[in-house]
C-alpha positions as CSV (number, residue, x, y, z in Angstrom):
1,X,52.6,-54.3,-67.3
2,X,50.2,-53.7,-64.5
3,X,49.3,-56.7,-62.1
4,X,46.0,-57.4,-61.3
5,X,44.0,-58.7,-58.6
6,X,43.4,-62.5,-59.1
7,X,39.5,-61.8,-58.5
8,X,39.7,-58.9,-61.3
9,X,37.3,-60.2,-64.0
10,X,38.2,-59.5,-68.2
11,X,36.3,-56.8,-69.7
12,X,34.2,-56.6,-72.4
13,X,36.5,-58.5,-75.5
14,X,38.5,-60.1,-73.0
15,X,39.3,-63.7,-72.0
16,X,41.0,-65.1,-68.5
17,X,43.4,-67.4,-70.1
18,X,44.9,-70.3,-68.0
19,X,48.0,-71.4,-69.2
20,X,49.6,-74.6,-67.8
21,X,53.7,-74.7,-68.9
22,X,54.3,-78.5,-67.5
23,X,57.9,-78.9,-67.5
24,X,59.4,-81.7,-69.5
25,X,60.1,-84.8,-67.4
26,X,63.3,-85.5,-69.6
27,X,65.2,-82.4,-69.1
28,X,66.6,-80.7,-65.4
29,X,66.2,-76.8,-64.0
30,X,69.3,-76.3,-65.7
31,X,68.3,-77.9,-69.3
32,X,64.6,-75.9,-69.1
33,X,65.9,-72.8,-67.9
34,X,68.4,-73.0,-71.3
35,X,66.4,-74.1,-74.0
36,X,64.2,-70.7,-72.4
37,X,67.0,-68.1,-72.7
38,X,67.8,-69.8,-76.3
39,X,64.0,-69.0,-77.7
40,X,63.7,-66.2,-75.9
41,X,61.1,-67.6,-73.8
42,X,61.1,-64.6,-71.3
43,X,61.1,-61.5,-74.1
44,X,58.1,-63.2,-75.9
45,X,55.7,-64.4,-73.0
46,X,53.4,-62.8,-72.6
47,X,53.3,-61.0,-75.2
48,X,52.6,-57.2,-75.4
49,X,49.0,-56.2,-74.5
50,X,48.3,-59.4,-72.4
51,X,48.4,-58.5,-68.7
52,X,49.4,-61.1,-66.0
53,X,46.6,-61.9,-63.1
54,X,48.7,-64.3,-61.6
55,X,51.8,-66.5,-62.1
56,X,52.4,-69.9,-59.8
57,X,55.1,-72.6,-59.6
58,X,53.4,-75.9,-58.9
59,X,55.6,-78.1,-57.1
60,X,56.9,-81.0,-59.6
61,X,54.6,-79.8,-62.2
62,X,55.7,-76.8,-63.7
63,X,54.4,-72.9,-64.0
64,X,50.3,-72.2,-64.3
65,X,50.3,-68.7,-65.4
66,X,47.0,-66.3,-65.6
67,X,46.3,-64.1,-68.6
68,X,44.0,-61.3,-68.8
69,X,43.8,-61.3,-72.8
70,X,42.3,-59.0,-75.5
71,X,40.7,-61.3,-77.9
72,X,42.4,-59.9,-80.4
73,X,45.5,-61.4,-78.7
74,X,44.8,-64.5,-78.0
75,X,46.7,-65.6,-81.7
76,X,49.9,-63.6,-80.4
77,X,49.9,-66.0,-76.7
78,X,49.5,-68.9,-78.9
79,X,52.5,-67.7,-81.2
80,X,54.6,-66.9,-78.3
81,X,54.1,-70.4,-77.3
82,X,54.8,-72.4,-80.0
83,X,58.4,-69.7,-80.7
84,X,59.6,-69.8,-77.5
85,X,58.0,-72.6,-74.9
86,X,58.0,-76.0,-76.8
87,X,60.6,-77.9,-76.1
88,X,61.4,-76.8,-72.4
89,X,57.3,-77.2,-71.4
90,X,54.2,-79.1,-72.5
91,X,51.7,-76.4,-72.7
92,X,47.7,-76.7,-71.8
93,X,45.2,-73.8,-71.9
94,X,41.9,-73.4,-70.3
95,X,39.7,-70.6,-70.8
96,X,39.1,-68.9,-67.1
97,X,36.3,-67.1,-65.6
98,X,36.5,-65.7,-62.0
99,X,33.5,-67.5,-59.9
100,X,34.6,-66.0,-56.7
101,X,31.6,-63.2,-57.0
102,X,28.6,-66.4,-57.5
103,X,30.4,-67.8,-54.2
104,X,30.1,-65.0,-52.5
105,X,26.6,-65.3,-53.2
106,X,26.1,-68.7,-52.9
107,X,27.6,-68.3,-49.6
108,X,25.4,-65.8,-48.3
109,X,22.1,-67.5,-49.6
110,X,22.8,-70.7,-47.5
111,X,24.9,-69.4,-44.5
């Protein structure tokens, strides 16, 4: 799986998915990172053909990971998801655009 730039926008078919895995206020690092192994959180997510953009650790929150995602996928991240996630994280997903290229020109128009 190739990384991408953050700024790198989806082609033609494909979505930015934002995918916020909030970890479960009853359970510890230790109780997470097991219910994870025992779905196999990590040989399902992403799944095959869904590149990562980015992937960050929010302090006291959880994991907010970036998906670059063929359409056709998008069933496949939300199957990985409900296999391998629930139960160690409360999930959220927000459709993603990159708006760094209208700041840029936003920017420049007012100095």
């Amino acid at each position: 799986m190739t990384e991408l730039m953050a700024t790198e926008a989806a082609g033609e078919g494909e979505i930015l998915l934002t995918v916020m895995l909030r970890h479960q206020k009853d359970k510890n690092l230790g109780e997470i990172n097991a219910k994870l192994e025992a779905t196999g959180f990590w040989k399902q997510f992403p799944p095959d053909g869904v590149q990562v953009v980015g992937w960050y650790v929010m302090m006291g929150i959880g994991q907010v990971a970036i998906l670059k995602v063929p359409g056709h996928k998008l069933r496949d991240v939300n199957l990985a998801i409900e296999k391998s996630a629930w139960g160690a994280f409360d999930t959220e997903f927000y459709p993603t655009y990159d708006f760094t290229p209208m700041l840029k020109g936003i920017k420049g128009r007012v100095g």
